[in-house]
N, CA, C and O atoms as a printed pandas DataFrame, in Angstrom:
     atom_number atom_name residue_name chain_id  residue_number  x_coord  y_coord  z_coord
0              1         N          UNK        A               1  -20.474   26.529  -15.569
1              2        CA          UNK        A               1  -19.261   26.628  -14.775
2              3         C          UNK        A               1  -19.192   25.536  -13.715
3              4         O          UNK        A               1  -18.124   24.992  -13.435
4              5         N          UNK        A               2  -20.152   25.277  -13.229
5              6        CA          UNK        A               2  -20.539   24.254  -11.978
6              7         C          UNK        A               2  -19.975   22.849  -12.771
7              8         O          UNK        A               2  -19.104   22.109  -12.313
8              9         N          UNK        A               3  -20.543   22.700  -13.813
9             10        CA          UNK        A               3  -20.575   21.130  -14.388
10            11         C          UNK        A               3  -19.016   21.029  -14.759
11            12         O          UNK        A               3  -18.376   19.987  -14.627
12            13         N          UNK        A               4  -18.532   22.119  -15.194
13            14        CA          UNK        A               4  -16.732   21.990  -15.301
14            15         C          UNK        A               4  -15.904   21.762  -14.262
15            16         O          UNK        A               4  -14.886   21.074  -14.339
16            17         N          UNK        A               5  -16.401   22.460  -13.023
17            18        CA          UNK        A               5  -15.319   21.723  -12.048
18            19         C          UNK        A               5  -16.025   21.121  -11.583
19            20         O          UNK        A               5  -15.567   21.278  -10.451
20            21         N          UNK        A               6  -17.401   20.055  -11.332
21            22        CA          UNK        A               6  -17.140   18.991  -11.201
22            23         C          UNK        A               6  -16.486   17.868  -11.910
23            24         O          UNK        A               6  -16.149   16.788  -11.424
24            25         N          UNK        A               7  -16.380   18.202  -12.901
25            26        CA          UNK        A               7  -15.878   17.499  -14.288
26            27         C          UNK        A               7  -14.697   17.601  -14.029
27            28         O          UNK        A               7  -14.151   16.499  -14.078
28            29         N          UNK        A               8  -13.617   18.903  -13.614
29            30        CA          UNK        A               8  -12.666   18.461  -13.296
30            31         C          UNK        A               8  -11.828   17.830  -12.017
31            32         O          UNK        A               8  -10.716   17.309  -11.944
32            33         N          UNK        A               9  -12.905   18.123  -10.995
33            34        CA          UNK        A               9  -12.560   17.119   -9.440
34            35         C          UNK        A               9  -12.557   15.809   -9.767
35            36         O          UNK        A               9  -11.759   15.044   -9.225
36            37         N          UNK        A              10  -13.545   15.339  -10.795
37            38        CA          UNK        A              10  -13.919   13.986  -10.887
38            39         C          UNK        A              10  -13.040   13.579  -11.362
39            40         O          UNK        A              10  -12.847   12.432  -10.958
40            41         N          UNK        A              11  -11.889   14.092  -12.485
41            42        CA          UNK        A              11  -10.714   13.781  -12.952
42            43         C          UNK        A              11   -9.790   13.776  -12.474
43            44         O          UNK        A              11   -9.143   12.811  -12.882
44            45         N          UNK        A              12   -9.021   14.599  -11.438
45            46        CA          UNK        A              12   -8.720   14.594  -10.142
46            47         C          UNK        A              12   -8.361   13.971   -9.263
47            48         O          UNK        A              12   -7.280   13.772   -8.709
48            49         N          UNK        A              13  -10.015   13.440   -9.069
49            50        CA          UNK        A              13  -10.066   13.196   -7.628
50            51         C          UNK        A              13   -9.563   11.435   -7.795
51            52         O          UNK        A              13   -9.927   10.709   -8.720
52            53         N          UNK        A              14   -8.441   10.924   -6.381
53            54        CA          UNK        A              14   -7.757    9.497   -6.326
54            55         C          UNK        A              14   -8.872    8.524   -7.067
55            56         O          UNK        A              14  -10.015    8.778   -7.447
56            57         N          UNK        A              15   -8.147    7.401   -7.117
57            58        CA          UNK        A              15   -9.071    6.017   -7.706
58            59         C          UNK        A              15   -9.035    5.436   -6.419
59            60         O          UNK        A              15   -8.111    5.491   -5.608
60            61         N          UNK        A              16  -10.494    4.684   -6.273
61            62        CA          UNK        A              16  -10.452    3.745   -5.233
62            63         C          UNK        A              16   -9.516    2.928   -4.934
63            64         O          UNK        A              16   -9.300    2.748   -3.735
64            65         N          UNK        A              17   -8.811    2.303   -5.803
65            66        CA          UNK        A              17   -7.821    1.537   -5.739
66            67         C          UNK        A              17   -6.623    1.248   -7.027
67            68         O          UNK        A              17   -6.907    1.077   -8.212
68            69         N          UNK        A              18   -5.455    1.249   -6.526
69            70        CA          UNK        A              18   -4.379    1.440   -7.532
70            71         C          UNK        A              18   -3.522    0.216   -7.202
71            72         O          UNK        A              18   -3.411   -0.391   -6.137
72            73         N          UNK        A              19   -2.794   -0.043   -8.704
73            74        CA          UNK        A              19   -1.998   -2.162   -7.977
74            75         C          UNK        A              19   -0.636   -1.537   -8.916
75            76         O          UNK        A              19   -0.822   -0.921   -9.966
76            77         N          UNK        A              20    0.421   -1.748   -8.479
77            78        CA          UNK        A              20    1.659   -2.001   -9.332
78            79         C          UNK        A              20    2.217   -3.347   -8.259
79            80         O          UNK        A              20    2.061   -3.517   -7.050
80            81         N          UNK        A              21    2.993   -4.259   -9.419
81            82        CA          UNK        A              21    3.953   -5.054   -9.251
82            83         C          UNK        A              21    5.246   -5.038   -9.292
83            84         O          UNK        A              21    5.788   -4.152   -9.952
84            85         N          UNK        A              22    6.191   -6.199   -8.465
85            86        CA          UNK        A              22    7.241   -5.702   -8.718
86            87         C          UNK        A              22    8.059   -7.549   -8.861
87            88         O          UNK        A              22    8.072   -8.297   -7.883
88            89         N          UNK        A              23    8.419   -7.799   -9.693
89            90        CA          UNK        A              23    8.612   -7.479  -11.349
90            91         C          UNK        A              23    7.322   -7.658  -11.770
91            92         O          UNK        A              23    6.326   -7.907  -11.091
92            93         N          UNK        A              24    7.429   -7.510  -12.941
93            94        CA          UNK        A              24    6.196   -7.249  -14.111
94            95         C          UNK        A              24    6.678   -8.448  -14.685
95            96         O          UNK        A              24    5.869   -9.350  -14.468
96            97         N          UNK        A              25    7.670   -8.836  -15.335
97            98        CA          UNK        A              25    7.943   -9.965  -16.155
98            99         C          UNK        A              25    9.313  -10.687  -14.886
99           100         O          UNK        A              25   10.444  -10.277  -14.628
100          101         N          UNK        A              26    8.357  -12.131  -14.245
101          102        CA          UNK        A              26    9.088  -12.417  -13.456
102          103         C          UNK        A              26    9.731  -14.252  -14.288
103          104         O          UNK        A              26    9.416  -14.815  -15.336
104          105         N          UNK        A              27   10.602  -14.588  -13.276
105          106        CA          UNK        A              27   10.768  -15.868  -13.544
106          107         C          UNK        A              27    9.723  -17.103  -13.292
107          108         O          UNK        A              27    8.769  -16.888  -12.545
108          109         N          UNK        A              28    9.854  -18.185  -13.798
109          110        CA          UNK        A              28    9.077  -19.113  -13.061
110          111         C          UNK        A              28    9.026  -19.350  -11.753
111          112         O          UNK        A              28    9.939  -18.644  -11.326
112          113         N          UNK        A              29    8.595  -19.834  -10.937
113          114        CA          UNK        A              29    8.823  -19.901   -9.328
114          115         C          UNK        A              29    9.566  -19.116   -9.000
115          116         O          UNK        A              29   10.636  -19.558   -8.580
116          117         N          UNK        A              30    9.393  -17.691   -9.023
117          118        CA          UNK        A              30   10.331  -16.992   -7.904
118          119         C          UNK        A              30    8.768  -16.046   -7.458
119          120         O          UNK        A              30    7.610  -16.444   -7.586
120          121         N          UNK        A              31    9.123  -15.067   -7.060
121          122        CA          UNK        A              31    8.436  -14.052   -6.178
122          123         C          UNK        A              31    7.758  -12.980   -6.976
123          124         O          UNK        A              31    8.286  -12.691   -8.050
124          125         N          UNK        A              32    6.666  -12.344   -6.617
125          126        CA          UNK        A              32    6.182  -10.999   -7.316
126          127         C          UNK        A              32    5.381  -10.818   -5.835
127          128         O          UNK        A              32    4.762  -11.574   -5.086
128          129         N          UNK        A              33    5.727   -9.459   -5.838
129          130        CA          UNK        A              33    5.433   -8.545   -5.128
130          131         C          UNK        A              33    4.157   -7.510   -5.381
131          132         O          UNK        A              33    4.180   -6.646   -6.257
132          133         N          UNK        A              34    3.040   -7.731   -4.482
133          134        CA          UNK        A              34    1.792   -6.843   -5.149
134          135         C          UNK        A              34    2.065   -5.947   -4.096
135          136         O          UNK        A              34    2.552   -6.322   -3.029
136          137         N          UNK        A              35    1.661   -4.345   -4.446
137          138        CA          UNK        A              35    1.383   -3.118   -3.789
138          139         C          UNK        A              35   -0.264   -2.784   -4.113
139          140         O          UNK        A              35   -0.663   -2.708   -5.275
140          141         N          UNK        A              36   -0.957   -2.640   -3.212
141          142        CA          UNK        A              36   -2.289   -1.886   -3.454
142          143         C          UNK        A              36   -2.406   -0.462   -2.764
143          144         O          UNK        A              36   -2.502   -0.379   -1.540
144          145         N          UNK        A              37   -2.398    0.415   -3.405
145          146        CA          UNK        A              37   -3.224    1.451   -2.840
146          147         C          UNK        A              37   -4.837    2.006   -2.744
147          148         O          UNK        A              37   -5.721    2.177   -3.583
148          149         N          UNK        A              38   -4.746    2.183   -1.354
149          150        CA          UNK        A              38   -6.470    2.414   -0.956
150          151         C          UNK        A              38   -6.384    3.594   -0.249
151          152         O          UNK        A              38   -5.785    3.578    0.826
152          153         N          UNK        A              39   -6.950    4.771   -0.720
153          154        CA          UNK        A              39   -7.180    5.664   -0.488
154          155         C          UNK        A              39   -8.098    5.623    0.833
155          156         O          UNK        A              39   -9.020    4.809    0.773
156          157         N          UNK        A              40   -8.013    6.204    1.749
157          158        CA          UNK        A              40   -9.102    6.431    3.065
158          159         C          UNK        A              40  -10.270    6.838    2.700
159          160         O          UNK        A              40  -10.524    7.980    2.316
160          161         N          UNK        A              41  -11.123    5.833    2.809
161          162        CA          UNK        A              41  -12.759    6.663    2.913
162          163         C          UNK        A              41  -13.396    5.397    3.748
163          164         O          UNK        A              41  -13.235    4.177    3.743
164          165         N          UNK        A              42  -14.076    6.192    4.354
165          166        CA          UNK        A              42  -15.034    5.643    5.283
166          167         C          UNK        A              42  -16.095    4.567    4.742
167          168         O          UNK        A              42  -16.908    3.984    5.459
168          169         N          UNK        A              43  -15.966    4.419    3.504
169          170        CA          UNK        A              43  -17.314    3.592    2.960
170          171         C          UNK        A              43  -16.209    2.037    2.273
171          172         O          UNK        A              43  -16.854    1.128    1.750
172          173         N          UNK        A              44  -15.212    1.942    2.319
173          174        CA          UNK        A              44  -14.154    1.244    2.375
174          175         C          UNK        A              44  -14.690   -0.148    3.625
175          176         O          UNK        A              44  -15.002   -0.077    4.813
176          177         N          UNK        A              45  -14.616   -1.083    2.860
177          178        CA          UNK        A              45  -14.636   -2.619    3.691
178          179         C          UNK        A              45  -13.427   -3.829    3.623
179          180         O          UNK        A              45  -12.867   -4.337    4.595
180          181         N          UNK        A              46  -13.262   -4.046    2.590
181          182        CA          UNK        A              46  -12.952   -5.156    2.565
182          183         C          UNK        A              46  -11.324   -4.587    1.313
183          184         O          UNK        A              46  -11.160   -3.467    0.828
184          185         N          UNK        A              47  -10.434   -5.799    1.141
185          186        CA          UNK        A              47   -9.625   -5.671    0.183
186          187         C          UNK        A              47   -9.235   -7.018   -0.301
187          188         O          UNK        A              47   -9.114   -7.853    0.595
188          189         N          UNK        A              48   -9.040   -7.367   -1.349
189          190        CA          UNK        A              48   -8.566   -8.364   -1.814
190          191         C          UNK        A              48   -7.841   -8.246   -2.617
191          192         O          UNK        A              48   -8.031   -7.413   -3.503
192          193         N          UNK        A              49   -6.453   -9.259   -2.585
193          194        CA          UNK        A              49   -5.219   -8.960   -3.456
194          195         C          UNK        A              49   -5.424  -10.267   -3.760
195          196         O          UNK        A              49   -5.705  -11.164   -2.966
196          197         N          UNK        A              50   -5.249  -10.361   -5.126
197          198        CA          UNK        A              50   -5.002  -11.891   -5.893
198          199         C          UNK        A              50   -3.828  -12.359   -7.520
199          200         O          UNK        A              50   -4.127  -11.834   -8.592
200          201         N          UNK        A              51   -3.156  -12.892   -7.482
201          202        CA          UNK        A              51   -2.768  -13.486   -8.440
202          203         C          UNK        A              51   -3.184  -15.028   -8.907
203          204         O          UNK        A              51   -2.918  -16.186   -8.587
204          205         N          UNK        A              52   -4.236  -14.108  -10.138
205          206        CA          UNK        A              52   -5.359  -14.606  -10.845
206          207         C          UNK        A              52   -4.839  -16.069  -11.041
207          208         O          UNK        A              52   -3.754  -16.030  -11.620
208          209         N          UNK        A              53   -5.192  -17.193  -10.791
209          210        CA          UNK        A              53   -5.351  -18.688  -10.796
210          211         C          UNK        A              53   -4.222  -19.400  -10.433
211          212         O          UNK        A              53   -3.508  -20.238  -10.984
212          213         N          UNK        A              54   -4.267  -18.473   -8.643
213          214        CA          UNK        A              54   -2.930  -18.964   -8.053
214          215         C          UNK        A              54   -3.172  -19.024   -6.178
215          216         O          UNK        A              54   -3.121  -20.052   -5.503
216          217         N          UNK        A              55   -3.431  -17.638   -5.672
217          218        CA          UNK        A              55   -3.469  -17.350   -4.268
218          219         C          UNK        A              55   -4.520  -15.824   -4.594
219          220         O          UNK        A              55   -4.766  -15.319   -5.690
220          221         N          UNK        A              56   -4.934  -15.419   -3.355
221          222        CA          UNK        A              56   -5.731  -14.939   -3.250
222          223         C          UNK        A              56   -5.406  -14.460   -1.446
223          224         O          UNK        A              56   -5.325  -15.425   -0.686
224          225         N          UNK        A              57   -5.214  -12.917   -0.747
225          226        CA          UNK        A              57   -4.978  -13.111    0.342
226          227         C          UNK        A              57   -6.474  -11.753    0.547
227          228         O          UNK        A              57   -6.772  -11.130   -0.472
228          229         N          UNK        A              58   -7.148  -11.488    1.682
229          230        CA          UNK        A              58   -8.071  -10.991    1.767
230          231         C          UNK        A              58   -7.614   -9.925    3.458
231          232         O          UNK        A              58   -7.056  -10.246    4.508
232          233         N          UNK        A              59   -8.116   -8.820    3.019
233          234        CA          UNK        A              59   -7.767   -7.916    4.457
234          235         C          UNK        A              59   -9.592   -6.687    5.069
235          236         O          UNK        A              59  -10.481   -6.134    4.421
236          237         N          UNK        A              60   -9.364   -6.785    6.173
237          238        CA          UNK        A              60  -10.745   -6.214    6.526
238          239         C          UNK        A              60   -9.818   -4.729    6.637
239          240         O          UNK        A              60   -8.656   -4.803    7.036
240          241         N          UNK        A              61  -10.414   -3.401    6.260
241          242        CA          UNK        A              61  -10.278   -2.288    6.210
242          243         C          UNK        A              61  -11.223   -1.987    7.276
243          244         O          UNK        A              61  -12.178   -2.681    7.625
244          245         N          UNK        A              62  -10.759   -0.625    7.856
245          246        CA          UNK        A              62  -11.446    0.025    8.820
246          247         C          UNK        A              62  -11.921    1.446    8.746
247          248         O          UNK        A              62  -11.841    2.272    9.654
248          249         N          UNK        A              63  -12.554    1.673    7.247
249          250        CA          UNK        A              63  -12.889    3.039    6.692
250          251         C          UNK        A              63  -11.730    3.795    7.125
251          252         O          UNK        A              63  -10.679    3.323    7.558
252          253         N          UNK        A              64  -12.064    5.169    6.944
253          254        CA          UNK        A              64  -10.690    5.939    7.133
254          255         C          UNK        A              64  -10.073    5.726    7.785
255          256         O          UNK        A              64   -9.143    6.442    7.414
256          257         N          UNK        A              65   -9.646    5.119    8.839
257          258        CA          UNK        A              65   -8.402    4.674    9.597
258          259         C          UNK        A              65   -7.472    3.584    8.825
259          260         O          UNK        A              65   -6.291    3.767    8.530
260          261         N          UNK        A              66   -7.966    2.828    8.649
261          262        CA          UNK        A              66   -7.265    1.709    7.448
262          263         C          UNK        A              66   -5.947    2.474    7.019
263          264         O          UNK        A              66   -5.874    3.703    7.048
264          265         N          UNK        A              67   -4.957    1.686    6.635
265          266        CA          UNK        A              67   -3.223    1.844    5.963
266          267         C          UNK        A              67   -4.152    1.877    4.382
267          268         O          UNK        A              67   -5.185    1.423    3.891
268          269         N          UNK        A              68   -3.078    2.671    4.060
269          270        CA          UNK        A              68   -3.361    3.072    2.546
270          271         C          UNK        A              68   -2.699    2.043    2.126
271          272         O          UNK        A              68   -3.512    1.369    1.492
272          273         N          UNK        A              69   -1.425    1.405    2.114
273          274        CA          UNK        A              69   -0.760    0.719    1.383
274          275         C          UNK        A              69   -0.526   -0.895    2.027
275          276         O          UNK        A              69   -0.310   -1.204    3.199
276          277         N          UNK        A              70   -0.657   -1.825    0.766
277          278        CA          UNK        A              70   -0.811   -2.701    1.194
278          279         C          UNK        A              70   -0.310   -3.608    0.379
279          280         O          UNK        A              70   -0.647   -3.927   -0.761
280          281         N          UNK        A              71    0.677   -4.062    1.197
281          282        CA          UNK        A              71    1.934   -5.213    0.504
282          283         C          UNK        A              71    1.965   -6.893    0.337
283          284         O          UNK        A              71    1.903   -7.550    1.376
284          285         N          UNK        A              72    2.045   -7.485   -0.751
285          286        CA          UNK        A              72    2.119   -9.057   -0.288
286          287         C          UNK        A              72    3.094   -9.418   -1.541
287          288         O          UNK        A              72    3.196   -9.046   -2.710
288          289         N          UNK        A              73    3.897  -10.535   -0.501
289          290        CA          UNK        A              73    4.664  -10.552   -1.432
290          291         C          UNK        A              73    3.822  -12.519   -1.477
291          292         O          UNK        A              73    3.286  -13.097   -0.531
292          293         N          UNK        A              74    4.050  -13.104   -3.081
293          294        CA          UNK        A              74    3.950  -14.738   -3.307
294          295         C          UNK        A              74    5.013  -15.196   -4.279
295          296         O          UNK        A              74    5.385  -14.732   -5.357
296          297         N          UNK        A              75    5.386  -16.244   -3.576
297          298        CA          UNK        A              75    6.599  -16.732   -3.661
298          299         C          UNK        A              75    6.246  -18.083   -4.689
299          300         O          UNK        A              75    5.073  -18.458   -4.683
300          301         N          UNK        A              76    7.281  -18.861   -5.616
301          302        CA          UNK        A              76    7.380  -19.631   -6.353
302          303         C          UNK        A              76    5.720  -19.540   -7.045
303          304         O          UNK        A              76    4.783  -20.234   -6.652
304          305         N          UNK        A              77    5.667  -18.765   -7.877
305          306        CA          UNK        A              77    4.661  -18.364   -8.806
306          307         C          UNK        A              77    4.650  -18.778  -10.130
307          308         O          UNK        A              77    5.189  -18.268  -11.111
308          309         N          UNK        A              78    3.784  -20.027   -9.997
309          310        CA          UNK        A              78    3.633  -20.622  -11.443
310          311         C          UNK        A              78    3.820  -19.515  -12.762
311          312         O          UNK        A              78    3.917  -18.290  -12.684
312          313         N          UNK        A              79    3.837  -20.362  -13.972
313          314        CA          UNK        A              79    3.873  -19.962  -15.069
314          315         C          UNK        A              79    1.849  -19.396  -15.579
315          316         O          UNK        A              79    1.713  -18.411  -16.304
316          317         N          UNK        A              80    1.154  -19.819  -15.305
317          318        CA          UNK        A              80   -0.049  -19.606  -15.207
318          319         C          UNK        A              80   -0.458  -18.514  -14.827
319          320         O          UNK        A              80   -1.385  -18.010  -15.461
320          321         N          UNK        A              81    0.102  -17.812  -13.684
321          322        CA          UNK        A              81   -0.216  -16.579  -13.568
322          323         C          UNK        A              81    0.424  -15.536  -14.619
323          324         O          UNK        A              81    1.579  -15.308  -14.980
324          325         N          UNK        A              82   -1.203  -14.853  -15.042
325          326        CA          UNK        A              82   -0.588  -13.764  -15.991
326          327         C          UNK        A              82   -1.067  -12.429  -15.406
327          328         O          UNK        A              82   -0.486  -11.387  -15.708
328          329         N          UNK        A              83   -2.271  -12.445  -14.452
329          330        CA          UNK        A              83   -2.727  -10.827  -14.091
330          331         C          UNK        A              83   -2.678  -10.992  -12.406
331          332         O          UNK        A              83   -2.722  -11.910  -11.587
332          333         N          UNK        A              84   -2.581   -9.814  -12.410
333          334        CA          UNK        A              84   -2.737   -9.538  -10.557
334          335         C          UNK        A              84   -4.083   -8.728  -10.484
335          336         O          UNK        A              84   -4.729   -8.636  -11.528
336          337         N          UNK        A              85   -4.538   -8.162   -9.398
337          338        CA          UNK        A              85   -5.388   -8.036   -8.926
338          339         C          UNK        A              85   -5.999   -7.412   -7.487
339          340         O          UNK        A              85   -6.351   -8.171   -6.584
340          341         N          UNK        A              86   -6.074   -6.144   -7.385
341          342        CA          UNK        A              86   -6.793   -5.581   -6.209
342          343         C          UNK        A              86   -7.758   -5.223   -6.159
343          344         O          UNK        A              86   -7.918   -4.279   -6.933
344          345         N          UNK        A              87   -8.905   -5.569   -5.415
345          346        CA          UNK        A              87  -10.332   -5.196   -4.986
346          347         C          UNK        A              87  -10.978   -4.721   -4.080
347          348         O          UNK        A              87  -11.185   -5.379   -3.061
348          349         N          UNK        A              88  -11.279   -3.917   -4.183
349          350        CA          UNK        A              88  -12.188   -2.903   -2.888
350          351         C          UNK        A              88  -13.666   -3.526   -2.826
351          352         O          UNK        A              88  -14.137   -3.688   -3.952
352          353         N          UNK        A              89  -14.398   -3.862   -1.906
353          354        CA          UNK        A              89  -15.353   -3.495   -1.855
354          355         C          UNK        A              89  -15.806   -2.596   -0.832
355          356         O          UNK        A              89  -15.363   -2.726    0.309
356          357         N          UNK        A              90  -16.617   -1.723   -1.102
357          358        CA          UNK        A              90  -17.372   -1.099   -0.238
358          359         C          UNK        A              90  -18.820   -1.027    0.654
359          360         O          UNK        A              90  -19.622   -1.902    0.324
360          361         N          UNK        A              91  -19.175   -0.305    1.508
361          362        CA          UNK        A              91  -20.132   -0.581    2.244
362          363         C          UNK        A              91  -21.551   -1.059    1.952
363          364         O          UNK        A              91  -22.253   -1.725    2.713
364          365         N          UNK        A              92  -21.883   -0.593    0.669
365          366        CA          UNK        A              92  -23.022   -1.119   -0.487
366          367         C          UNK        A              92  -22.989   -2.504   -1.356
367          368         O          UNK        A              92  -23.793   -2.993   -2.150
368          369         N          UNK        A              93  -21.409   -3.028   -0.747
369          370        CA          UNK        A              93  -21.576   -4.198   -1.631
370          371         C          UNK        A              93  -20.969   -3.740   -3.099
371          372         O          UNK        A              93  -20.724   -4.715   -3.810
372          373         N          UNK        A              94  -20.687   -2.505   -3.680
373          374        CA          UNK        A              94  -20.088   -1.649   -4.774
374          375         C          UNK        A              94  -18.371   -2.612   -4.882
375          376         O          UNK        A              94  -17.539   -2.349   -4.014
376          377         N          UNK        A              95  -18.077   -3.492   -5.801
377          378        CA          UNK        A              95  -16.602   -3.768   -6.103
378          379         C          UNK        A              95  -15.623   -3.327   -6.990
379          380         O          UNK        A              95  -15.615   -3.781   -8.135
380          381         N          UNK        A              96  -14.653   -2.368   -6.572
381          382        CA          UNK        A              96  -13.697   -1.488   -7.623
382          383         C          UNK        A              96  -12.253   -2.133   -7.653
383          384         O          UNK        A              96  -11.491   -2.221   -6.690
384          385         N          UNK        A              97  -11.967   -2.676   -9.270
385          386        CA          UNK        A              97  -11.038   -3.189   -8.959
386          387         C          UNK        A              97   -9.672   -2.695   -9.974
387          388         O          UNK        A              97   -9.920   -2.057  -10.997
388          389         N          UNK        A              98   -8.688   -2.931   -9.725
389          390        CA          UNK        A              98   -7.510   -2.680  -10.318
390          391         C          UNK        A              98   -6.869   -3.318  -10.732
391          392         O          UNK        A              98   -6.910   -4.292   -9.981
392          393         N          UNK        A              99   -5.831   -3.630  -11.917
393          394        CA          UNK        A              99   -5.407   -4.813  -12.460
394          395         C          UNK        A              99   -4.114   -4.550  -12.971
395          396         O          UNK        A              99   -3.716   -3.388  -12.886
396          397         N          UNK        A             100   -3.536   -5.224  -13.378
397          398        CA          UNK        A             100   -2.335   -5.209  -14.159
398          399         C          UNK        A             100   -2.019   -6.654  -14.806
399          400         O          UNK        A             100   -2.390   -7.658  -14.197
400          401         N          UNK        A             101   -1.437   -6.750  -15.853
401          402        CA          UNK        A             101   -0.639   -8.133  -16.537
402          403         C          UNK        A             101    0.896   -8.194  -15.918
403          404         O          UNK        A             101    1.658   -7.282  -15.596
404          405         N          UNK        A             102    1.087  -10.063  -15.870
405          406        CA          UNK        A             102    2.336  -10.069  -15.426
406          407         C          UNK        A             102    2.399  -10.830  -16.623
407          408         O          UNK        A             102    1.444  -11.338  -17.211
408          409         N          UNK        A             103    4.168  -10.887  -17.087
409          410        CA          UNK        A             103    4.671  -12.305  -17.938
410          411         C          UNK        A             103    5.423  -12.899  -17.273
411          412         O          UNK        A             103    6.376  -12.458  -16.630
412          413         N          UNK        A             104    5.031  -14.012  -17.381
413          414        CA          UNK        A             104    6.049  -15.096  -16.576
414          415         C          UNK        A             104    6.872  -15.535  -17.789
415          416         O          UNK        A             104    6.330  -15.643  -18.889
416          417         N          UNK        A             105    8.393  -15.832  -17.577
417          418        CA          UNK        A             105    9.855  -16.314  -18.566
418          419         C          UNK        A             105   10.185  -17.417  -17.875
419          420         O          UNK        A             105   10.149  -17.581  -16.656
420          421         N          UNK        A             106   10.517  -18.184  -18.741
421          422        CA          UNK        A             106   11.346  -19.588  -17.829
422          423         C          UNK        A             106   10.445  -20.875  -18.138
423          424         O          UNK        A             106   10.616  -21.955  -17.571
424          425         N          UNK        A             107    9.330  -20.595  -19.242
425          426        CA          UNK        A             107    8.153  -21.830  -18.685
426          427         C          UNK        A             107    7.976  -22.422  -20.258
427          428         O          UNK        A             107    7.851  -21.887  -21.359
428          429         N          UNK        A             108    8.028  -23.730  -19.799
429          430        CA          UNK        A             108    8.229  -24.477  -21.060
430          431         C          UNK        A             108    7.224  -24.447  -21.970
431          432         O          UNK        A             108    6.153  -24.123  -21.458
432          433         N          UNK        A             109    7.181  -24.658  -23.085
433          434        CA          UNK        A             109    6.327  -24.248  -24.385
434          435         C          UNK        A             109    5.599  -25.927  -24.783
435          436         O          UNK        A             109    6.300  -26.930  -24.919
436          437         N          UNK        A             110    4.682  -25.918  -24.863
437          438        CA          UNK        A             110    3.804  -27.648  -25.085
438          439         C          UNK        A             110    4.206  -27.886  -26.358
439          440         O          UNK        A             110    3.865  -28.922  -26.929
């Protein structure tokens, strides 16, 4: 009985970190918008939001006090970027990360 509801808290229970974009399939040089969610816990350090082989912006968390939500918007966004990217690390040095694919439209074909 014990091993079932831990089994089911563990299913449950938030993800360290959660990413949606906004668009998903954007134009060439225009804007995408990253959202990260970070749940409060005290063992929480660091965050990093990135669009993978482009920008990269980095925020210090303050264990449970820290904002859960966390916005950036990057502007004129190559065709190159295809994934985004949020990362937790925590107090052990432990890195949990979250991902999503973007498509970029508008970008010329070689």
């Amino acid at each position: 009985m014990v091993r079932w509801l831990s089994l089911i808290l563990l299913l449950i229970a938030e993800p360290v970190v959660s990413i949606r974009t906004v668009p998903r399939v954007f134009l060439v040089n225009t804007a995408v918008r990253v959202y990260c969610r970070v749940p409060h816990r005290a063992e929480n350090r660091t965050l990093t939001i990135e669009l993978e082989n482009y920008r990269s912006s980095g925020y210090d968390l303050d264990g449970e006090n820290a904002p859960q939500l966390f916005e950036r918007l990057y502007e004129h966004v190559p065709c190159e970027v295809t994934r985004a990217t949020c990362s937790v690390v925590d107090a052990l040095g432990k890195v949990t990360v979250a991902a999503t694919s973007l498509q970029p439209a508008g970008c010329s074909q070689p």
